[in-house]
BAGU-674426 format. One line per field, with one value per residue (C-alpha): residue number from 1; chain; x negated, y negated, z negated. Coordinates in steps of 0.1 Angstrom, whole numbers, plus 5000, padded with zeros to 4 digits. Each point is the difference from the previous one (the first is absolute). Example, Ala and Ser with C-alpha at 12.3 -4.5 7.8 and 13.67 -1.06 7.14 Angstrom:
BAGU-674426
nr: (1 / 2)
kette: (A / A)
xx: (4877 / 4986)
yy: (5045 / 4966)
zz: (4922 / 5007)
END
This chain:
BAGU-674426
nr: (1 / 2 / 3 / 4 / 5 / 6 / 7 / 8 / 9 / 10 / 11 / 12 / 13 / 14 / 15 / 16 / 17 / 18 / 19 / 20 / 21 / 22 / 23 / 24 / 25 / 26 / 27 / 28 / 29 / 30 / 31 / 32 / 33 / 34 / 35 / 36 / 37 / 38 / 39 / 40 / 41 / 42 / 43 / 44 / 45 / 46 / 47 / 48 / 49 / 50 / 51 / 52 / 53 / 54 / 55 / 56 / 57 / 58 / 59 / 60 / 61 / 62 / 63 / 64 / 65 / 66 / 67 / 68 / 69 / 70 / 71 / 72 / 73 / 74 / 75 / 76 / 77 / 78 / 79 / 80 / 81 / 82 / 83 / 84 / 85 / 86 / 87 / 88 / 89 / 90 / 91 / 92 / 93 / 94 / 95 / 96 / 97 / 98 / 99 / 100 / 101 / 102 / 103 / 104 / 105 / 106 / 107 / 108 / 109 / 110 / 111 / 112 / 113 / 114 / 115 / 116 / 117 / 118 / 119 / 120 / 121 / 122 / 123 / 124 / 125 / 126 / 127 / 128 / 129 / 130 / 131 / 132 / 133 / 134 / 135 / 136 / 137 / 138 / 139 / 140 / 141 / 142 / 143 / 144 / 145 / 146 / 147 / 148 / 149 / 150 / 151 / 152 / 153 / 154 / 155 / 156 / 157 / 158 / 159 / 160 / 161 / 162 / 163 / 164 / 165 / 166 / 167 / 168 / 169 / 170 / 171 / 172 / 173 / 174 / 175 / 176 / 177 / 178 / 179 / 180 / 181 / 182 / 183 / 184 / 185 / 186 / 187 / 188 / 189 / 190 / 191 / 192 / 193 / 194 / 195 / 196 / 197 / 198 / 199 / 200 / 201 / 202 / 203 / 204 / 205 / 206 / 207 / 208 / 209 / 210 / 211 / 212 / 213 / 214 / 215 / 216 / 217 / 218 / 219 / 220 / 221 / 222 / 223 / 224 / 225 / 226 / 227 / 228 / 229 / 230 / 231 / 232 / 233 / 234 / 235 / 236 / 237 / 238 / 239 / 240 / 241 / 242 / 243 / 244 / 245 / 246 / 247 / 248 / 249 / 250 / 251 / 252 / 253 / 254 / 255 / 256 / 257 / 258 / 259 / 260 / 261 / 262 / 263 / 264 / 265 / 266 / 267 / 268 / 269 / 270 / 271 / 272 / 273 / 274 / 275 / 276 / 277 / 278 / 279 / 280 / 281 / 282 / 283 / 284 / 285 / 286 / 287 / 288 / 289 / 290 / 291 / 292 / 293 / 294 / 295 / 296 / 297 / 298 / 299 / 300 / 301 / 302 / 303 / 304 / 305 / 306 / 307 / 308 / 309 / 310 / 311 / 312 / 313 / 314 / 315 / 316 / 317 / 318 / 319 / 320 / 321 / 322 / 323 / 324 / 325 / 326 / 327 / 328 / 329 / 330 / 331 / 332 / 333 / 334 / 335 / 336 / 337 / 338 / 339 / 340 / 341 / 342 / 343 / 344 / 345 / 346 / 347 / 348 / 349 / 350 / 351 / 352 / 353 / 354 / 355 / 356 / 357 / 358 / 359 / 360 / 361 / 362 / 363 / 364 / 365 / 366 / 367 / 368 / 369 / 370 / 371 / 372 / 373 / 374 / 375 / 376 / 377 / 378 / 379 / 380 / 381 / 382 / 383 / 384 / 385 / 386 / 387 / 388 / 389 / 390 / 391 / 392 / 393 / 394 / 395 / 396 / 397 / 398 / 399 / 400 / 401 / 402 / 403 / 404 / 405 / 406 / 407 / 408 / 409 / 410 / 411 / 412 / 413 / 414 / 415 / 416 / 417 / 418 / 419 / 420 / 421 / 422 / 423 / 424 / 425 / 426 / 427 / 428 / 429 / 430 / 431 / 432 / 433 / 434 / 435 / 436 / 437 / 438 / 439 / 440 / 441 / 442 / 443 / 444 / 445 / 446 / 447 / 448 / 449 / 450 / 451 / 452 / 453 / 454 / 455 / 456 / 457 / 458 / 459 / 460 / 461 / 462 / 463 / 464 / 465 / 466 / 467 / 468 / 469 / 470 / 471)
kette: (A / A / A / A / A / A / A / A / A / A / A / A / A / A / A / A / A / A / A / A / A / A / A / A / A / A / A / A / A / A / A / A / A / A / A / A / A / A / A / A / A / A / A / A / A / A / A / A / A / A / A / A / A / A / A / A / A / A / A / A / A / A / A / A / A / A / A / A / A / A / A / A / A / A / A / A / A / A / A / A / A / A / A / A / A / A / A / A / A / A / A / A / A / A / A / A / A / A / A / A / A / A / A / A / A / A / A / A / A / A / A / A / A / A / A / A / A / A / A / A / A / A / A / A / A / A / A / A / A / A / A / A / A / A / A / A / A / A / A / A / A / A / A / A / A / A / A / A / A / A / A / A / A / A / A / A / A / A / A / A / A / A / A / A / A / A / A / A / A / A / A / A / A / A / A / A / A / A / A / A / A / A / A / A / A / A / A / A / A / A / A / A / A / A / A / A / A / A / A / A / A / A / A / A / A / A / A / A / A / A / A / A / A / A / A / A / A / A / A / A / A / A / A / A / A / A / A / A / A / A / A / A / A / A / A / A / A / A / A / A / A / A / A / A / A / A / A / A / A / A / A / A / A / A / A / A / A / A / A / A / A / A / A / A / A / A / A / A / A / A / A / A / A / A / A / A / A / A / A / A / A / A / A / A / A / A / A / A / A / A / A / A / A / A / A / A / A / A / A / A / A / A / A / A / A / A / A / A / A / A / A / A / A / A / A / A / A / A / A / A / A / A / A / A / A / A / A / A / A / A / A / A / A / A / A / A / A / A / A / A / A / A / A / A / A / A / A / A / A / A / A / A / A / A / A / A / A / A / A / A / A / A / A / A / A / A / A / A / A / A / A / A / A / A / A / A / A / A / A / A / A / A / A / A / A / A / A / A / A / A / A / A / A / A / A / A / A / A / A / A / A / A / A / A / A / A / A / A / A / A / A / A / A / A / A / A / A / A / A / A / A / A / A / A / A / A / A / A / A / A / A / A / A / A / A / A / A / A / A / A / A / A / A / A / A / A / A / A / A / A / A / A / A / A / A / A / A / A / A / A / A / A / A / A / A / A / A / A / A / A / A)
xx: (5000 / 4985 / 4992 / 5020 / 4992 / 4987 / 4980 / 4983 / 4994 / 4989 / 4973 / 4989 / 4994 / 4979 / 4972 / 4996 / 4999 / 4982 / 5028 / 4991 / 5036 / 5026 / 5015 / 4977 / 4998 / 4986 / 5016 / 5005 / 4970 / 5004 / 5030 / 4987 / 4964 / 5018 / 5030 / 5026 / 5001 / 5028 / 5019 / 4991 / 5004 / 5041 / 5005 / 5032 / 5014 / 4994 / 5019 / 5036 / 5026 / 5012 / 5008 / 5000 / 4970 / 4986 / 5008 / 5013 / 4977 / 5028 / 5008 / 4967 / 5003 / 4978 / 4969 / 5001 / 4999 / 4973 / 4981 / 5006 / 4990 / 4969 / 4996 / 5009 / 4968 / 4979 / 5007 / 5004 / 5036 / 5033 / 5017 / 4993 / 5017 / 4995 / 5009 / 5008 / 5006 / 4958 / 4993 / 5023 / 5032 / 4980 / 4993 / 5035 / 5019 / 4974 / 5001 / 5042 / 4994 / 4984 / 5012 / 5038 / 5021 / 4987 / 4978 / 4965 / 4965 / 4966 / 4984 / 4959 / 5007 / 4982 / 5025 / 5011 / 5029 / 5022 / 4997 / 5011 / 5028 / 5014 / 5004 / 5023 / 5018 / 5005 / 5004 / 4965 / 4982 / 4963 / 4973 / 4968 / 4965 / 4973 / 4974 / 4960 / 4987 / 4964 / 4986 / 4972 / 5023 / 5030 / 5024 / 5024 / 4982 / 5013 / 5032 / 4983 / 5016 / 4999 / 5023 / 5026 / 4999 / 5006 / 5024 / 5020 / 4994 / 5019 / 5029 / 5007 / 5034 / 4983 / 5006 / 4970 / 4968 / 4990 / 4965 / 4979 / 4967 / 4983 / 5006 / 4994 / 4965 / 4996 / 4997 / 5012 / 5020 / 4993 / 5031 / 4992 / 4997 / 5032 / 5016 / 4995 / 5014 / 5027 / 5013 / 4991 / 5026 / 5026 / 5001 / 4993 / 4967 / 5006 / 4967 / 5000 / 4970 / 5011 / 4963 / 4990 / 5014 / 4963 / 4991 / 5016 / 4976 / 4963 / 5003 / 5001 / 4970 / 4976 / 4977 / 5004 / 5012 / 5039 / 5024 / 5023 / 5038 / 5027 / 5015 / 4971 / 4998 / 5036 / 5023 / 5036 / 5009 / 4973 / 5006 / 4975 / 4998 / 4987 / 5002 / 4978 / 4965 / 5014 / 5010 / 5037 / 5019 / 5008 / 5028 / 4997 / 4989 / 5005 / 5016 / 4987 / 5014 / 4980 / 5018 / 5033 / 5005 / 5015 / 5038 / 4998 / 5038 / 4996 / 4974 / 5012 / 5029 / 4984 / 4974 / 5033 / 5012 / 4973 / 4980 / 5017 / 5029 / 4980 / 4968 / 4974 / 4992 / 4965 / 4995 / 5006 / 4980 / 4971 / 5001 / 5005 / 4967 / 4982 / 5008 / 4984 / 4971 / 4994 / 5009 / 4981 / 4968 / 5004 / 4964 / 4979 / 5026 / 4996 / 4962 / 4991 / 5016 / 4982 / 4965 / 5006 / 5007 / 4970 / 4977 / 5020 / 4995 / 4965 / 4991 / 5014 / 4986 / 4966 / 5012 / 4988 / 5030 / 5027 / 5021 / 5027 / 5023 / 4987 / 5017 / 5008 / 5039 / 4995 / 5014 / 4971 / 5020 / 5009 / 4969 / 5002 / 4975 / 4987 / 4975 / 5001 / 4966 / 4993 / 5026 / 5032 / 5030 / 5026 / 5019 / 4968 / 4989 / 5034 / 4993 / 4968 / 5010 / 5033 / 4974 / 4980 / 5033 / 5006 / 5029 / 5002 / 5031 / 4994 / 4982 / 4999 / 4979 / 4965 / 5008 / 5013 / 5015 / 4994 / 5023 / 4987 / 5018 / 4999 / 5003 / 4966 / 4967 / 4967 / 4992 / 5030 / 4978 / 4967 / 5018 / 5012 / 4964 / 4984 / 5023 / 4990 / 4961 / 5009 / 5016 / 4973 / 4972 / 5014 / 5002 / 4978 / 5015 / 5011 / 4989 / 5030 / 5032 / 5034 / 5024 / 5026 / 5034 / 5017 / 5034 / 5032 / 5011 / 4965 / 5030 / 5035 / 5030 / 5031 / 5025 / 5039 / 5015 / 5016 / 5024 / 5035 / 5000 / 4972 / 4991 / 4968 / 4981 / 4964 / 4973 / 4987 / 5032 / 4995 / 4982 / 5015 / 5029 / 5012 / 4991 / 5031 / 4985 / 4964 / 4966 / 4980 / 4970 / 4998 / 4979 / 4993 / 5040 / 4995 / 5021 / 4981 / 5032 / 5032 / 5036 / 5011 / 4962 / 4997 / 4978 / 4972 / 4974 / 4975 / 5020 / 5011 / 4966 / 4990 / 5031 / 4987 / 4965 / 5011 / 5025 / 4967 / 4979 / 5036 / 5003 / 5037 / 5014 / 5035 / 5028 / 4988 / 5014 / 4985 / 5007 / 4985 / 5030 / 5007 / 5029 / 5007 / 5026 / 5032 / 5006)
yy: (5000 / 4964 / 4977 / 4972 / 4963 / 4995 / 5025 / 4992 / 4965 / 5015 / 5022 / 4975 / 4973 / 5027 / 5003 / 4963 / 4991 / 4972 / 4979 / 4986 / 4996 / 4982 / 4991 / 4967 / 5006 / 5038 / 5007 / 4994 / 4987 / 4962 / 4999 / 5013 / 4982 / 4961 / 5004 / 5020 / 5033 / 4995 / 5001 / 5031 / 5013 / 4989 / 5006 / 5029 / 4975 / 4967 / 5017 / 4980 / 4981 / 4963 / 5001 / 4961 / 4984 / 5023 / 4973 / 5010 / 5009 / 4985 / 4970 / 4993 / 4974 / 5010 / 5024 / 5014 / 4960 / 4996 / 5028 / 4989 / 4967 / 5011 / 5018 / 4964 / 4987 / 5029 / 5000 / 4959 / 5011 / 4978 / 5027 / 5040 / 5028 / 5032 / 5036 / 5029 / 5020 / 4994 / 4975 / 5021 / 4983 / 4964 / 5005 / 5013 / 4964 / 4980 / 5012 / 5000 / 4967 / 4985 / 5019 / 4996 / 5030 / 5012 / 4979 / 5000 / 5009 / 4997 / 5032 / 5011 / 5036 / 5012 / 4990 / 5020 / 5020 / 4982 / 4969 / 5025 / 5011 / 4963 / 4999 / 5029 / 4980 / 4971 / 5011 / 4979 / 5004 / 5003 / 4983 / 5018 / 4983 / 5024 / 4996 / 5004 / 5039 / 5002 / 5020 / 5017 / 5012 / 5005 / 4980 / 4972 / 4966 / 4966 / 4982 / 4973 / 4961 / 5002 / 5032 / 4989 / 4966 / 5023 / 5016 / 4969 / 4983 / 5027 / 5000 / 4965 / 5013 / 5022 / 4988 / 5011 / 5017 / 5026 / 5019 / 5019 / 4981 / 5021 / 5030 / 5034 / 4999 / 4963 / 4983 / 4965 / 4980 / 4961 / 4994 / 4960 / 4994 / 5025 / 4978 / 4973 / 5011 / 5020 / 4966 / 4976 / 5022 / 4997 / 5035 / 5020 / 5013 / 5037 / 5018 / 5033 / 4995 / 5031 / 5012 / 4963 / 4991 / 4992 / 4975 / 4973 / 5006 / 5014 / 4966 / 4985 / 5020 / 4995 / 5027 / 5020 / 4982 / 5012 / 4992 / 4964 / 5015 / 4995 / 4976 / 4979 / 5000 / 4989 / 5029 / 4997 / 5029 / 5022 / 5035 / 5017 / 5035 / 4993 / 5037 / 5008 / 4979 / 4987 / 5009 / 5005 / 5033 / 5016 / 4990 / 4961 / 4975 / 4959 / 4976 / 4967 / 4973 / 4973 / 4976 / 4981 / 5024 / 5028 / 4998 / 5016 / 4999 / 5029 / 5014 / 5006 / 5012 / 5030 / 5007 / 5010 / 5019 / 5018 / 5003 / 5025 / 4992 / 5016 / 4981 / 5014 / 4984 / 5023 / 4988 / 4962 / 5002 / 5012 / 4967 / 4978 / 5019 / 4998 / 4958 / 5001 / 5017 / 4981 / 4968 / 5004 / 5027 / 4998 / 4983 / 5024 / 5032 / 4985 / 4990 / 5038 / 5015 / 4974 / 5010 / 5035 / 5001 / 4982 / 5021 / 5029 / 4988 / 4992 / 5033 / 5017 / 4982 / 5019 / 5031 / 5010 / 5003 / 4992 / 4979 / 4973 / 4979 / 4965 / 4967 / 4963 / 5003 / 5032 / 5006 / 5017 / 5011 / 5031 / 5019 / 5013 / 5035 / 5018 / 5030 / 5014 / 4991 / 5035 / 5017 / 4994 / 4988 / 4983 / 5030 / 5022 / 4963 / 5000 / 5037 / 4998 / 4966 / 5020 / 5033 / 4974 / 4985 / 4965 / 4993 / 4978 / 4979 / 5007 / 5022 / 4985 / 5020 / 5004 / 4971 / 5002 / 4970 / 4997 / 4972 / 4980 / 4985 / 4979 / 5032 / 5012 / 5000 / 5002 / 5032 / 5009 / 4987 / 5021 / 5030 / 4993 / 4992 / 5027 / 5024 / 4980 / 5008 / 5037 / 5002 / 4981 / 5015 / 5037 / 4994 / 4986 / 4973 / 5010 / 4969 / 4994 / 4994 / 5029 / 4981 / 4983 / 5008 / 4965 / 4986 / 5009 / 4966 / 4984 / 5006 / 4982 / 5026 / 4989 / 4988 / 5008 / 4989 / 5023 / 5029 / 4996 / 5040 / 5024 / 5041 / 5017 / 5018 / 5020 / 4976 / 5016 / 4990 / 4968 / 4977 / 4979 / 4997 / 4970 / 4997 / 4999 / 5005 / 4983 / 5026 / 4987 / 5013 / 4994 / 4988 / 4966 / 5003 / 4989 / 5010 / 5019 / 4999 / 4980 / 5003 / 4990 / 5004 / 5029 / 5031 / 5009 / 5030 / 4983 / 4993 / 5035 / 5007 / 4976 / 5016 / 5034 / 4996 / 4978 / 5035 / 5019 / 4981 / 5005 / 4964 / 4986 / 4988 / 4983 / 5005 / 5037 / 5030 / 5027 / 5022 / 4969 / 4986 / 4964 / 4979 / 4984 / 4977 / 5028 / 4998)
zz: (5000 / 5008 / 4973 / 4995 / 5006 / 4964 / 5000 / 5033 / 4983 / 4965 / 5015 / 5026 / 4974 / 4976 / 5027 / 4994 / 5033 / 5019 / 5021 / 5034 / 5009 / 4984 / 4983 / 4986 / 4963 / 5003 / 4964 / 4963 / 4993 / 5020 / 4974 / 4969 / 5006 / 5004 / 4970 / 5016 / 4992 / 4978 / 5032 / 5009 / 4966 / 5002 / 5039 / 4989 / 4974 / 5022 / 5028 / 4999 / 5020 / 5005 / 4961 / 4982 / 5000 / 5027 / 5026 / 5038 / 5032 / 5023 / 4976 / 4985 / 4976 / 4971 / 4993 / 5037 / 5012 / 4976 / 5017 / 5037 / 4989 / 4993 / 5036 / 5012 / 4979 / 5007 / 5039 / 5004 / 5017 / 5001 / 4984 / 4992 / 4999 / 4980 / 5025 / 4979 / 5034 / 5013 / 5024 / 5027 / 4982 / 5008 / 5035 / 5007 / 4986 / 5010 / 5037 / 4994 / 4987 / 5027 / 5029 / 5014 / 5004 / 5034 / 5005 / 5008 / 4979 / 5007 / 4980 / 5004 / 5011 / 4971 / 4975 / 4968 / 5012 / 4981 / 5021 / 5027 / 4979 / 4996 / 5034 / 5001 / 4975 / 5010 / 5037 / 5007 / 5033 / 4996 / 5018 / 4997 / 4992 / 4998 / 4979 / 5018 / 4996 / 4978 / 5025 / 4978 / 4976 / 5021 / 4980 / 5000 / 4995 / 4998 / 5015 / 5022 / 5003 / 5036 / 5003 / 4973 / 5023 / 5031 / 4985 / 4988 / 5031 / 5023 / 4971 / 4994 / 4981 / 4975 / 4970 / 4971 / 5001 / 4975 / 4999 / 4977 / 4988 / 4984 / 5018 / 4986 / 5009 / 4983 / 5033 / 4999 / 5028 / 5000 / 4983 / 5001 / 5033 / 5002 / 4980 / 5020 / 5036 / 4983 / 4982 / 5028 / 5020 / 4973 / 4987 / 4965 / 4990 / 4978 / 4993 / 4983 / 4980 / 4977 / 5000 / 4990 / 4970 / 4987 / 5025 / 4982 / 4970 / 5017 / 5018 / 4966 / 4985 / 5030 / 4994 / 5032 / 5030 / 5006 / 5026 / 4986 / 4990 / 5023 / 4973 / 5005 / 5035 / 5013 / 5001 / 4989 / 4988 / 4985 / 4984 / 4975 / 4984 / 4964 / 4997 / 5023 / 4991 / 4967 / 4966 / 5006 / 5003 / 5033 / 5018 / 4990 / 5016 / 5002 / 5031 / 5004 / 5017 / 5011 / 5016 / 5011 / 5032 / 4979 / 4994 / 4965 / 4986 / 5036 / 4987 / 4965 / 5012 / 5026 / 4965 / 4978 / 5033 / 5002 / 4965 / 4977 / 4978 / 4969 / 5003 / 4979 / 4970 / 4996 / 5034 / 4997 / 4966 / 5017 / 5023 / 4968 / 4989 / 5032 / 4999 / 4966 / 5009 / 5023 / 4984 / 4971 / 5011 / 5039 / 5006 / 4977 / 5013 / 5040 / 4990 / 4994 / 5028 / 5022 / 4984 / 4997 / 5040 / 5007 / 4979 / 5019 / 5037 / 4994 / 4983 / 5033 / 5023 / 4988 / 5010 / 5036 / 5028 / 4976 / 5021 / 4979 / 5021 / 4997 / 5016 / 4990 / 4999 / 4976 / 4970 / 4984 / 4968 / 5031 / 5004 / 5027 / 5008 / 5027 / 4999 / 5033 / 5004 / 4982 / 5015 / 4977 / 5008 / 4978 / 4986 / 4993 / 4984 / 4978 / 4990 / 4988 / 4980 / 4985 / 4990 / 4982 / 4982 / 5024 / 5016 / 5029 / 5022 / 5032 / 5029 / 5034 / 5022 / 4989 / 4975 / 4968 / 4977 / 4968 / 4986 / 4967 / 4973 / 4968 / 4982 / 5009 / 4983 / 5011 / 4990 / 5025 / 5029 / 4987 / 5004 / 5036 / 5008 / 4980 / 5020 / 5033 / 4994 / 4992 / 5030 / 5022 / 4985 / 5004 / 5040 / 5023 / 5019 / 5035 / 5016 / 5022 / 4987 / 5011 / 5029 / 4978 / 5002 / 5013 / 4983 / 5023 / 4995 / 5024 / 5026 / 5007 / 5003 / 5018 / 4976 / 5016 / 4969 / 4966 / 5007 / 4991 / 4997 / 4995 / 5004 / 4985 / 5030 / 4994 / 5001 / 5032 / 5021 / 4985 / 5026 / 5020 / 4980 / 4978 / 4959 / 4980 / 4966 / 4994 / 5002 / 4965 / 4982 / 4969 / 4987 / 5018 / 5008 / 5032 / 5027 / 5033 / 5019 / 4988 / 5008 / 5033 / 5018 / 5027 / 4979 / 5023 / 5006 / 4981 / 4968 / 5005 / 4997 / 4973 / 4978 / 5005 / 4986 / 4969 / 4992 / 5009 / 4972 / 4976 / 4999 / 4991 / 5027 / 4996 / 5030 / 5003 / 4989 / 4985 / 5029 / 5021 / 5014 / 5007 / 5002 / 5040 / 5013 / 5008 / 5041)
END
């Protein structure tokens, strides 16, 4: 009989492992170590409902204003909001917000799927900007100011712009000079900077050179996953909205449509505890993780043929790995780190991700390199690095539009016939081929060897069938 869920947690937490992934505050100890492991001490008996006093997520006028008034201090933002349902509930009413029912969106291709998803909702046609394809590594890079101009430039009538920034990967678009053309053409700036919510404070600290945050840089909208670099709990994360642009008695309204009528309070706590952390310890907490990185990259950069992703629009808090050079590729790479107890986010290719967080320590980042040198110094480098395997997304499908009405058909009869329910790996959540574009033999392909490597792959069955527009 398989273990429960508790169990699984119980017996992964005993081997004390090192966390690479998120989310941000790798465990008790961020709590315990700055005065709040009292918290974690009560979590069963602080678990309650909108009782007196507790104040109302959808009617904040009390503790939970107090608490996203201190997101609108910590973020410089007109007003914040605090998402109980993860930054997918954010993107969804902001894009709802800003985009009339079927109208028109400009959306980088390599959106979280639940930008896709609003469009379903609100019955939103997508124009596609694709972001620039890293060649080297074979992954998506940066959302360049000259397509999103293309792109709103051949659809004067779209009405908002939304893109991630930083991607997965920590690759940064140039959200200012976004900003600008999007605003000089009268339209609405959303970035999805879930996998930024640091920005805001490494740009404060100054010890390693980051990207500037989207609120500093001219975005409207910007939505950031606490959870997923910073101390708060899964499944949270905070809305900011920077300027006049943003209808927000609309956007209220779509965030009590969409968040849950039972809101959390062990959730919202943990962003009141997050603000405080980083209100009152955020530059010594922020300071460490800066120094502890820079000891880390320079410490690997001594180590022959070990190749990490560098680049000035980078978000170096993602380290991002590659050891083909001695003849690994990312999943043997993810094996070897799991056999010696660390646990990474992501493997793309022959490149893993390991995604850092307030929560970790230095002596986290010794035992990622120790494990590094063990690995290099047991194999001799192979002096040429393995072909990579390129993202599916480095082309443009044909987009025909949703299906009103769908069938499941073996993934093999699949190409050439249109998506009705979207193709995602998770993780980065990223669709390879959304509803309503035309499925073809190299996504076919693509789909194949992620099942081959038992990789999840969202929108296909477990007796690999997908779901196609019903003729």
């Amino acid at each position: 009989m398989t273990k429960g869920i508790a169990d699984f947690l119980r017996e992964h937490a005993s081997c004390s492992p090192v966390s690479f992934h998120m989310p941000g505050h790798k465990g008790r100890n961020l709590y315990v170590e700055n005065g709040f492991g009292d918290f974690l001490e009560g979590i069963m008996d602080w678990d309650i409902t909108e009782i007196p006093g507790a104040d109302n997520l959808f009617q904040p006028e009390d503790r939970l204003a107090e608490t996203m008034e201190k997101y609108k201090n910590l973020y410089g933002s007109k007003k914040s909001y605090l998402l109980i349902n993860g930054s997918s509930a954010g993107i969804l009413a902001s894009i709802l917000t800003c985009v009339s029912k079927g109208g028109k969106l400009i959306i980088a291709r390599n959106s979280h799927k639940s930008a896709f998803n609003a469009l379903q909702l609100g019955d939103i046609t997508p124009v596609f900007a694709y972001p620039d394809i890293v060649e080297k590594y074979g992954i998506m890079g940066e959302v360049t100011v000259e397509e999103i101009k293309t792109c709103m430039d051949e659809n004067p009538d779209a009405e908002a712009v939304i893109l991630p920034s930083p991607n997965y990967y920590g690759i940064c678009s140039d959200i200012e000079r976004i900003a600008e053309e999007v605003h000089k053409r009268g339209k609405t700036l959303i970035v999805d900077q879930a996998h930024g919510a640091h920005l805001k404070f490494f740009g404060k600290v100054k010890s390693l050179i980051t990207p500037v945050a989207a609120e500093d840089s001219g975005a409207d909208i910007v939505i950031n996953s606490t959870h997923k670099t910073l101390g708060s709990f899964t499944q949270t994360a905070v809305m900011n909205v920077c300027s006049e642009r943003v209808n927000r008695a609309v956007l209220e309204d779509k965030l009590q449509i969409l968040q849950s009528s039972s809101p959390s309070y062990l959730l919202m706590a943990s962003l009141d505890i997050n603000a405080d952390l980083l209100m009152e310890k955020g530059d010594m907490l922020i300071r460490n993780w800066s120094d502890d990185l820079k000891w880390f990259y320079e410490e690997a950069a001594k180590v022959p043929c070990l190749d990490i992703m560098k680049g000035e629009n980078l978000d170096v808090t993602k380290i991002n790995i590659d050891m083909s050079a001695y003849g690994v590729n990312g999943n043997e790479l993810e094996e070897f780190l799991m056999d010696r107890g660390i646990f990474i986010e992501l493997v793309a290719g022959n490149m893993i991700m390991c995604m850092t967080g307030i929560g970790n320590k230095r002596q986290d980042y010794a035992r990622l390199l120790d494990a590094l040198k063990e690995l290099a110094d047991s194999r001799a480098a192979a002096g040429s690095q393995k072909k990579k395997q390129p993202e599916a997304l480095s082309k443009r499908l044909s987009w025909h539009g949703a299906p009103v009405q769908k069938e499941y058909v073996a993934l093999d009869e699949a190409a050439g016939r249109v998506c009705a329910s979207s193709v995602i790996p998770y993780p980065p959540g990223i669709p390879i081929v959304c509803s309503g574009e035309i499925i073809d033999e190299d996504i076919v392909a693509y789909i194949k060897e992620r099942r081959l490597n038992k990789e999840k792959v969202i929108g296909v069955t477990s007796d690999m069938k997908v779901a196609v527009g019903k003729i």
